[in-house]
C-alpha positions as CSV (number, residue, x, y, z in Angstrom):
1,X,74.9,97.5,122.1
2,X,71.3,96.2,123.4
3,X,69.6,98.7,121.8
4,X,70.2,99.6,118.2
5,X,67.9,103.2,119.4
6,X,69.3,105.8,122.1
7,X,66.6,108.4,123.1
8,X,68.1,111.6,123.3
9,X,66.0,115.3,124.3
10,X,63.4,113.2,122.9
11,X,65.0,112.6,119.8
12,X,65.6,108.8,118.7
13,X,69.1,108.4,117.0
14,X,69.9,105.4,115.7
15,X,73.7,103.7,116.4
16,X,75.0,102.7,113.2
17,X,78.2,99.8,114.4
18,X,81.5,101.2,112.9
19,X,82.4,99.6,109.5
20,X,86.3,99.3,109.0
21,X,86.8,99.5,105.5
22,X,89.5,96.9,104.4
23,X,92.2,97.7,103.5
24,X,93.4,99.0,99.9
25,X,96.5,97.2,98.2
26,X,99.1,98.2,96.2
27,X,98.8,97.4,92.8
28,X,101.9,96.7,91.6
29,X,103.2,95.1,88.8
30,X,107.2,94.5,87.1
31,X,108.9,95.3,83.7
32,X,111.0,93.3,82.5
33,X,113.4,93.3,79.3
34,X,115.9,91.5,77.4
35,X,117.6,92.4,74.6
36,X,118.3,89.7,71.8
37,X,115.9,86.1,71.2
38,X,118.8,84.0,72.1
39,X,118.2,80.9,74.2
40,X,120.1,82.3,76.8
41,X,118.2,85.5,77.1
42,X,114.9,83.9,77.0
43,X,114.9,81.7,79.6
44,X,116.7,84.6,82.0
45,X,113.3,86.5,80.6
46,X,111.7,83.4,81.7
47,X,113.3,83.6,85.2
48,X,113.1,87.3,85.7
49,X,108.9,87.1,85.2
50,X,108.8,84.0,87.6
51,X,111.2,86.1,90.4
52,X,108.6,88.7,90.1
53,X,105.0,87.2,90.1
54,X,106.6,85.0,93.4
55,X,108.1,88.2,94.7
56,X,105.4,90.7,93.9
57,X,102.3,87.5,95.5
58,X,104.6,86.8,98.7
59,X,103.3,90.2,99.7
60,X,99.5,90.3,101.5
61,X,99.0,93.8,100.8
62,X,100.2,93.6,97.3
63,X,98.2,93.0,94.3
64,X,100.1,92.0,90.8
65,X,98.7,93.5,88.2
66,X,101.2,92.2,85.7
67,X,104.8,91.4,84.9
68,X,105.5,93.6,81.4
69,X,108.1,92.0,79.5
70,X,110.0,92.7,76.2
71,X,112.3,90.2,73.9
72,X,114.2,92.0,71.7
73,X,113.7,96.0,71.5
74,X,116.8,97.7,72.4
75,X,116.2,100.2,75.3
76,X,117.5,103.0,73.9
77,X,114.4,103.8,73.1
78,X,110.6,103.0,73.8
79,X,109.3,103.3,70.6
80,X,109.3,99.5,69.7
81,X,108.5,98.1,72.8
82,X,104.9,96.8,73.0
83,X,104.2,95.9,76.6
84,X,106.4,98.3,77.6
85,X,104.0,101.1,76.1
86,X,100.9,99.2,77.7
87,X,102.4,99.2,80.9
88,X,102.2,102.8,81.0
89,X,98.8,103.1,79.6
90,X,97.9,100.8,82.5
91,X,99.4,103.6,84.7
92,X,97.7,106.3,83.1
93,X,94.2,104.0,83.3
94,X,94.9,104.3,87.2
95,X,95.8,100.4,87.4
96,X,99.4,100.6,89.0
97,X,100.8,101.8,92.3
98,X,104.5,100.8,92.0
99,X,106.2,99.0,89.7
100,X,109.9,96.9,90.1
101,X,112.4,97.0,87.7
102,X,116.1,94.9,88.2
103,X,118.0,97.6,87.0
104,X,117.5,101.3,85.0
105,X,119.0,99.6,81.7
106,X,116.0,98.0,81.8
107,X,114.1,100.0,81.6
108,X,115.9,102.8,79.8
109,X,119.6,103.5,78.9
110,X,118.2,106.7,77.6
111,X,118.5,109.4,80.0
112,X,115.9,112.1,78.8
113,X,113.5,109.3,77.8
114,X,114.1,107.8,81.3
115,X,113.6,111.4,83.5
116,X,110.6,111.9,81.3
117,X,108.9,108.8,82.2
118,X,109.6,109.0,85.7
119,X,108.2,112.4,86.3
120,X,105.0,111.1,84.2
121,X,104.8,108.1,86.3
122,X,105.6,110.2,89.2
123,X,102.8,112.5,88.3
124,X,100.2,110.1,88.0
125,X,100.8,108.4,91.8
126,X,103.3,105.8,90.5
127,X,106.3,104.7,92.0
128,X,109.5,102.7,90.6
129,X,111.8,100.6,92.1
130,X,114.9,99.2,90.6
131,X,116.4,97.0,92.5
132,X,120.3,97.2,90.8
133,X,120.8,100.8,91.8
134,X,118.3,100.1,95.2
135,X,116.1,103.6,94.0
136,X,113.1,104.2,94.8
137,X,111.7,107.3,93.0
138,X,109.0,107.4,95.8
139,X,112.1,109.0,97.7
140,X,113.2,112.5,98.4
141,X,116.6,111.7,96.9
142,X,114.8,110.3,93.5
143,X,116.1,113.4,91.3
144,X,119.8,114.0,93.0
145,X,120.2,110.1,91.9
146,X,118.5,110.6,88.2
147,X,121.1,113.6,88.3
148,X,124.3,111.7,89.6
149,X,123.0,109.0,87.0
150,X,123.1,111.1,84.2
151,X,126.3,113.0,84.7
152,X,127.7,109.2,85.1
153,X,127.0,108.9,81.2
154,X,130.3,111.3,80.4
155,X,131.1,110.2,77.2
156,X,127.5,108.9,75.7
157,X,125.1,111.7,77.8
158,X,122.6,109.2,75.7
159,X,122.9,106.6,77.9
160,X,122.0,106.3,81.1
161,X,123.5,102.6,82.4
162,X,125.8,100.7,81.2
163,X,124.6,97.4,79.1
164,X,124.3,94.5,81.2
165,X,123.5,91.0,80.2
166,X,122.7,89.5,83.9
């Protein structure tokens, strides 16, 4: 416009040019666990981080905030399991969006530990993907699957997957 002033009933307004704000990305980050310090398990941790930053960057509207990873602590429970404890302080802080998991073992073969998370997560604006099992708790069908899941566990209602190595 020519004329940054319009007069109007003899009032001056002033055109203010439309700002587009730019767009917000997702923050999203990965967990990632393995259970024993073998060779063998430490370079797939090695491998699994590396799928995930390249994964996670490929994305324009994504922003990593971190790949969480733990050598060692079984994932029967959470107790021991340093980064995977920070990750959800970073949710709680307000500095993750979604996070990607390769399967629910991962990140819990407890089932009441694992629904408890989720609905936390799922209370503070988080999502979780895992890729195994291709759920996405952002998803209307989030709880039937965490219930089929946990009626899978039959013998062990402890457990929520079965233990996989790959």
């Amino acid at each position: 416009m020519e004329n940054d002033k319009i007069v109007a009933y003899g009032t001056h307004v002033t055109v203010i040019d439309k700002v587009t704000p730019e767009p917000t990305k997702l923050r999203v980050a990965a967990y990632v666990r393995v259970d024993n310090g073998s060779q063998d398990q430490i370079d797939l941790l090695g491998t699994q981080v590396d799928h995930y930053t390249k994964f996670i960057t490929a994305y324009d509207g994504w922003e990593l905030v971190d790949v969480y990873s733990d050598l060692g602590p079984a994932g029967t429970d959470a107790e021991h399991r340093e980064s995977f404890h920070r990750m959800i302080q970073d949710c709680k802080d307000g500095k993750i969006d979604r996070i990607f998991v390769r399967s629910m073992s991962r990140f819990s073969r407890n089932t009441q530990e694992c629904i408890n998370y989720m609905l936390m997560l799922l209370r503070l604006g988080v999502t979780v993907f895992f890729e195994k099992e291709n759920m996405d708790t952002g998803t209307n069908t989030f709880l039937r699957l965490m219930t089929a899941a946990s009626l899978s566990c039959g013998k062990n209602p402890g457990t929520l997957v079965e233990h996989e190595l790959t």
